[in-house]
DOTOR-441354 format. One record per residue (C-alpha): y, z, x; residue number from 1. Coordinates in nm, 2 decimals, decimal comma. Example, Ala and Ser with C-alpha at 12.3 -4.5 7.8 and 13.67 -1.06 7.14 Angstrom:
<north -0,45; up 0,78; east 1,23; pos 1>
<north -0,11; up 0,71; east 1,37; pos 2>
***
This chain:
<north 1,50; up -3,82; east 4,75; pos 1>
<north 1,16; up -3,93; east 4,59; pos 2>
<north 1,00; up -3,60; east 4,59; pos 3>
<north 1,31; up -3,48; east 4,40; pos 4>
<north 1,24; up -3,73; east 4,18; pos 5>
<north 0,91; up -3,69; east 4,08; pos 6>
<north 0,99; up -3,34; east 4,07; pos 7>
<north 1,22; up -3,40; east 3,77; pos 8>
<north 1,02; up -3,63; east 3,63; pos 9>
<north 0,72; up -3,37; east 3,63; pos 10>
<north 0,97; up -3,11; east 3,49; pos 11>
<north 1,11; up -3,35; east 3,20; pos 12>
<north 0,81; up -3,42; east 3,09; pos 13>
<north 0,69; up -3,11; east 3,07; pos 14>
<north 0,97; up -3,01; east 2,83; pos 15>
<north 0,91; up -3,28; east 2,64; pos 16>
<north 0,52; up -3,17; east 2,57; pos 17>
<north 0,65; up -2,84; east 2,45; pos 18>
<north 0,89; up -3,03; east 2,21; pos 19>
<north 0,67; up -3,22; east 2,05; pos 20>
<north 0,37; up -2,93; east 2,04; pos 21>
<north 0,27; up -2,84; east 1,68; pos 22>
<north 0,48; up -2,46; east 1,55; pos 23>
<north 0,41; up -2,21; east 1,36; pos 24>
<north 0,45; up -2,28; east 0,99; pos 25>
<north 0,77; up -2,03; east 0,87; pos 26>
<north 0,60; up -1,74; east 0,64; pos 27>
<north 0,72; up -1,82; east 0,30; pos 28>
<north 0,58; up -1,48; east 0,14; pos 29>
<north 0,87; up -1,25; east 0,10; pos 30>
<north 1,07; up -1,27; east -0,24; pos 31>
<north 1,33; up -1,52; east -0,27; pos 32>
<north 1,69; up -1,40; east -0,40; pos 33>
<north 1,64; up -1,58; east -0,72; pos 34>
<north 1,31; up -1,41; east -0,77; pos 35>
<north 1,48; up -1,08; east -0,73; pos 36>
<north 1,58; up -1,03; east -1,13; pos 37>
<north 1,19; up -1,05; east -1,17; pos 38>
<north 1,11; up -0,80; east -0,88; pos 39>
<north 1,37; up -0,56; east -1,08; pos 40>
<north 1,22; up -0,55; east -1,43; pos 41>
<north 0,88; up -0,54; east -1,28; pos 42>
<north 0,99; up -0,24; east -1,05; pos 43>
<north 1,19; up -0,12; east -1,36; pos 44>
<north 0,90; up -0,11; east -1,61; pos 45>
<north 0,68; up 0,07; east -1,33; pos 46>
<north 0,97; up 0,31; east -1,27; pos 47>
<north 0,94; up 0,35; east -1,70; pos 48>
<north 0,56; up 0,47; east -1,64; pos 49>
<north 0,56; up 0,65; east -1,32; pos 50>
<north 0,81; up 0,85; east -1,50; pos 51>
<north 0,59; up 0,96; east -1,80; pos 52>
<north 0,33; up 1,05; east -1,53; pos 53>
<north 0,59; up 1,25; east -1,37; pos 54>
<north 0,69; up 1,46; east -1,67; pos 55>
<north 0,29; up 1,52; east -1,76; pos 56>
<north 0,28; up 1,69; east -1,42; pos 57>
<north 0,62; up 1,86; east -1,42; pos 58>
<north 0,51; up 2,01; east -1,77; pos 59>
<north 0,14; up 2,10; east -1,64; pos 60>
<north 0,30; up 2,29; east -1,31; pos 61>
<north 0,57; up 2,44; east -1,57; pos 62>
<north 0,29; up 2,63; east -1,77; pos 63>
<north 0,13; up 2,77; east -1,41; pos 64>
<north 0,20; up 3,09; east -1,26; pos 65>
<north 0,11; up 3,34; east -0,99; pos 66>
<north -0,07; up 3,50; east -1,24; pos 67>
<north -0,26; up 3,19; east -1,31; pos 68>
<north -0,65; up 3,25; east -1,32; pos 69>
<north -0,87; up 3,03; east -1,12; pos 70>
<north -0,97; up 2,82; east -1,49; pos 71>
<north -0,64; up 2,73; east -1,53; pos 72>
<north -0,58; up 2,62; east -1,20; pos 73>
<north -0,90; up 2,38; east -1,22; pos 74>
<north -0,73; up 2,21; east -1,54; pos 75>
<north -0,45; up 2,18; east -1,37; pos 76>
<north -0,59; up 2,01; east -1,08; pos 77>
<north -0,78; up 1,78; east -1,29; pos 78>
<north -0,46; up 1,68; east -1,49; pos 79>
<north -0,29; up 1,63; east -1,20; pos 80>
<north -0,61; up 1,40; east -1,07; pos 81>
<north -0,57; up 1,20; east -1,35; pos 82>
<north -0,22; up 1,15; east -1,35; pos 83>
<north -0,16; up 1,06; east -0,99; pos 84>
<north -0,48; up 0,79; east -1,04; pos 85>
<north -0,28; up 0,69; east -1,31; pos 86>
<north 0,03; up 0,63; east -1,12; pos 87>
<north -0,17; up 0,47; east -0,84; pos 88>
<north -0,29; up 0,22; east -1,10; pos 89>
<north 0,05; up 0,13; east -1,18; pos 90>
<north 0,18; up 0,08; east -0,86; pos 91>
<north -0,12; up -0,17; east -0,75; pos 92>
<north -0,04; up -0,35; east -0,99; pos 93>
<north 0,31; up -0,37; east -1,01; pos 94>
<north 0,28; up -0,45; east -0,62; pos 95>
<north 0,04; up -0,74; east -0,78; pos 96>
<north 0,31; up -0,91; east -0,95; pos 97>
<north 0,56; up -0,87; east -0,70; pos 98>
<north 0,35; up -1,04; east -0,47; pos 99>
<north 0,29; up -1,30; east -0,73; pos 100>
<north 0,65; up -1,40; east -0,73; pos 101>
<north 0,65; up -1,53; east -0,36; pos 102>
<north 0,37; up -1,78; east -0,47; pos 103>
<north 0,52; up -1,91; east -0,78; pos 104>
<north 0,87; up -2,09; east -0,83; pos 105>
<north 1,07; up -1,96; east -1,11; pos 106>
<north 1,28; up -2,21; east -1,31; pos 107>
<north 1,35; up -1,96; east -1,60; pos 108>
<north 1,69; up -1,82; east -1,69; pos 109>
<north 1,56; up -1,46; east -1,63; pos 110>
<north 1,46; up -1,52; east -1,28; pos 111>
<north 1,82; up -1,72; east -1,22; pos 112>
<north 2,04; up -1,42; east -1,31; pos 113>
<north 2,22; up -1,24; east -1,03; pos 114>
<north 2,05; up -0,91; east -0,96; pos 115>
<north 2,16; up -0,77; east -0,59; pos 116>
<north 1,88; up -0,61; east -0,34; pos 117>
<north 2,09; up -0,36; east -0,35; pos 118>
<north 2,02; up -0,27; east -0,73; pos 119>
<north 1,62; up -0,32; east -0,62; pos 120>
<north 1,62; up -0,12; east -0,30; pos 121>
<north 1,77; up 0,15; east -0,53; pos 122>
<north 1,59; up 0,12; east -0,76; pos 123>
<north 1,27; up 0,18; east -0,53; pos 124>
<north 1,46; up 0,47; east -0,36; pos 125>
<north 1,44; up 0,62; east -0,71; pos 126>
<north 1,06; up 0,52; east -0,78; pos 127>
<north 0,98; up 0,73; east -0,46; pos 128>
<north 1,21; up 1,01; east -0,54; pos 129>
<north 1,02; up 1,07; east -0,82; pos 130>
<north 0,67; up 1,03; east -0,71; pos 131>
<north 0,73; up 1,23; east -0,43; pos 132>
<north 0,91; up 1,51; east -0,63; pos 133>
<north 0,59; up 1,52; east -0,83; pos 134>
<north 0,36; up 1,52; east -0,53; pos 135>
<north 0,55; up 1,83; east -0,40; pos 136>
<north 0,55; up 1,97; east -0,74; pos 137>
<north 0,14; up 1,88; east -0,70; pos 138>
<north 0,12; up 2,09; east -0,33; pos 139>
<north 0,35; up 2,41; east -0,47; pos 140>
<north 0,14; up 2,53; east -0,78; pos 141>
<north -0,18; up 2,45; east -0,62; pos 142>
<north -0,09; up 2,63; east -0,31; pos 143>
<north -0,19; up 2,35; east -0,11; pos 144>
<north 0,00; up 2,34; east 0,26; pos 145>
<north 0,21; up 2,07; east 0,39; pos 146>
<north 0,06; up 2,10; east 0,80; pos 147>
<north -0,11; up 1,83; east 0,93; pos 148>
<north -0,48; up 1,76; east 0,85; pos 149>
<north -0,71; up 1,98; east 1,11; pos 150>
<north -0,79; up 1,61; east 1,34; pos 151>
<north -0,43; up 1,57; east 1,38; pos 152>
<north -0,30; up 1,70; east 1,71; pos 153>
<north 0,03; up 1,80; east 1,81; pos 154>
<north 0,24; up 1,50; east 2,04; pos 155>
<north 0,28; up 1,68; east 2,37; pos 156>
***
């Protein structure tokens, strides 16, 4: 009976230790539902310019051909360089603010008003719609190829 005993005792107390042991302090850097009508009209303004970008490279690919020469192909390329470091621009720093909102605390009306994930997880879907439309557009009139980079090896 006293080895059972201290046996439990041992046991209990080691629970206890375990309880009272300091934890892992909860992340608190993701975007809060209030903060989500200020996620949407920064991801809506960048969705504005990533669109103008877009149509610059829609109308560049629209004016090439097969019959293309080699000159026009190099200003093409070079407008298309320019535009996608644009777009790259605007997505750093929209992805800057975003990540801003998890620091700050909103007490505006703006940031109050009922926007649903939904409407924002859309509205991304449709942001990389369009910048991957315009990256395929990119790979067709240069006559780049969509295989894997020459390192990359085929899973077996």
């Amino acid at each position: 009976m006293k080895v059972s005993f201290i046996s439990f005792f041992a046991l209990s107390t080691c629970f206890l230790g375990v309880l009272s042991a300091p934890t892992v302090e909860a992340n608190t850097d993701v975007v809060e539902k209030r903060q989500i009508s200020s996620a949407y009209s920064i991801v809506d303004s960048l969705f504005s310019d990533i669109k103008q970008y877009t149509g610059a490279i829609n109308a560049t690919a629209a004016g090439l051909s097969s019959s293309s020469t080699q000159a026009d192909n190099a200003t093409a390329a070079a407008a298309y360089r320019s535009n996608v470091k644009q777009m790259t621009k605007r997505i750093n720093d929209a992805t800057k603010k975003v990540n801003a909102l998890s620091k700050s605390t909103p007490s505006n009306l703006e940031a109050r008003q009922a926007t649903s994930p939904t409407a924002l997880a859309t509205l991304v879907t449709n942001l990389l719609l369009e910048v991957g439309g315009a990256l395929n557009q990119i790979i067709g009139t240069l006559g780049l190829s969509r295989s894997p980079p020459p390192f990359a090896k085929p899973c077996d």
